[in-house]
N, C-alpha and C positions, 0 to 999 in steps of 0.2 A: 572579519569573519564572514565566510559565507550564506549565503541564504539556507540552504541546506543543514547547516550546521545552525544556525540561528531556528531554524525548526527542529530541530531533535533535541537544543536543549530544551526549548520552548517544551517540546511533548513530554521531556523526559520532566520536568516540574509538574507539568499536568496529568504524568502519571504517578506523582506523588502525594499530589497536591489534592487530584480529582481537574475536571474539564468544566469552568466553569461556561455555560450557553452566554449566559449574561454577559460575559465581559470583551469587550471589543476589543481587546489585545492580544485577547487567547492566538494562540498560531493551530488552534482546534478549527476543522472544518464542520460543515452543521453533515452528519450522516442521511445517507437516505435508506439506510437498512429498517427502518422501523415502517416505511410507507412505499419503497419499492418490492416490483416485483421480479427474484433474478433469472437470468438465459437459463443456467442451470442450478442443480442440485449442488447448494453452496458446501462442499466437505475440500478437503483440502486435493486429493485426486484431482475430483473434476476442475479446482481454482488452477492447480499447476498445469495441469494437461493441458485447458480449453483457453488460459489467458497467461500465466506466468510463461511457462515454456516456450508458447506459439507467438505470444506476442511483445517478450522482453531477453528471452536466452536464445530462440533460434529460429525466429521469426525474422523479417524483412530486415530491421535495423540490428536484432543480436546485441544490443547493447551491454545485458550483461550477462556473456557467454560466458567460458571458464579462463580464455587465454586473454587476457583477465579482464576480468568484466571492470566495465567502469562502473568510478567512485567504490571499488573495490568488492564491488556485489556481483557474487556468482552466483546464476539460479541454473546451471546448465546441468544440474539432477536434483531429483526430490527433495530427496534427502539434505544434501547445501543447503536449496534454495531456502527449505524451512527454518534451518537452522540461520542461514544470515539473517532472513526476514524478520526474525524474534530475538537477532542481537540488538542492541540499544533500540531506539523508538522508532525503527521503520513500522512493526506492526504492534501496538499493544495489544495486546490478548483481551478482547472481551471490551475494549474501546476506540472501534474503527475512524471516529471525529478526531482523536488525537494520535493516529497513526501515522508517523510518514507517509508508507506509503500510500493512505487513504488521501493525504494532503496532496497527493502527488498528483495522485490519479482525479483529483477533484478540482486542480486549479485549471483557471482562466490563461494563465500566462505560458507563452509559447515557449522562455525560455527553461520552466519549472515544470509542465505537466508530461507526465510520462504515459504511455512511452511516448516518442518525441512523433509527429506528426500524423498519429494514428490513437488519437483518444479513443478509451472505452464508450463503450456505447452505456445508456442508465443499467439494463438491465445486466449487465457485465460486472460494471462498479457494483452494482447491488449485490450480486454473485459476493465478488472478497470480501464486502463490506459486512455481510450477514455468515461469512467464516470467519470474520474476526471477531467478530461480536458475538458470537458462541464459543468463543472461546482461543481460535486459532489450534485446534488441535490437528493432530498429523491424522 
């Protein structure tokens, strides 16, 4: 099984389960939305416009444009991109530590953090991380 896939089940337990801080197994990353501060006004607009869009569907790498985005995630409109991002555990609504993509965007490892050779910057992850934790609404 892949790594990838060993994280979404992992999330998908922890979003049944609840995201335990204490347990060093969790495949939960620690969030920084409760103590950063983000670039912009975290609503889902400014997330797709200023970071999804520009810097995973049609930005430098376009990794997941529409003809077809790898690992099968298309963000190359709004509309998609919310709707893939809320399919199984890329984003839990309302808990950015057990999100995929929060996992993605918060690892250390070159061959896991996304997007691939242009990490967010704090204030950017804070941005998603503080729209998902309110909820992830459109």
């Amino acid at each position: 099984m892949s790594w990838a896939a060993w994280a979404r089940a992992g999330c998908l337990v922890a979003a049944l389960t609840g995201c335990p801080e204490d347990d060093p197994t969790s495949t939960c990353v620690s969030s920084i939305a409760d103590v950063c501060a983000p670039l912009y006004t975290p609503t889902w607009e400014e997330v797709y416009t200023r970071t999804i869009a520009s810097k995973c569907a049609q930005g430098g790498s376009a990794c997941h444009g529409a003809a077809p985005g790898q690992g099968g995630l298309d963000l190359s409109d709004r509309d998609t991109a919310h709707g893939a991002l809320l399919d199984g555990a890329r984003v839990i609504a309302g808990d950015p530590g057990c999100s995929l993509l929060v996992i993605r965007l918060a690892s250390e490892e070159a061959s896991v953090v996304m997007p691939p050779g242009d990490a967010l910057s704090e204030p950017e992850r804070c941005a998603v991380e503080k729209w998902i934790g309110a909820g992830a609404a459109r």
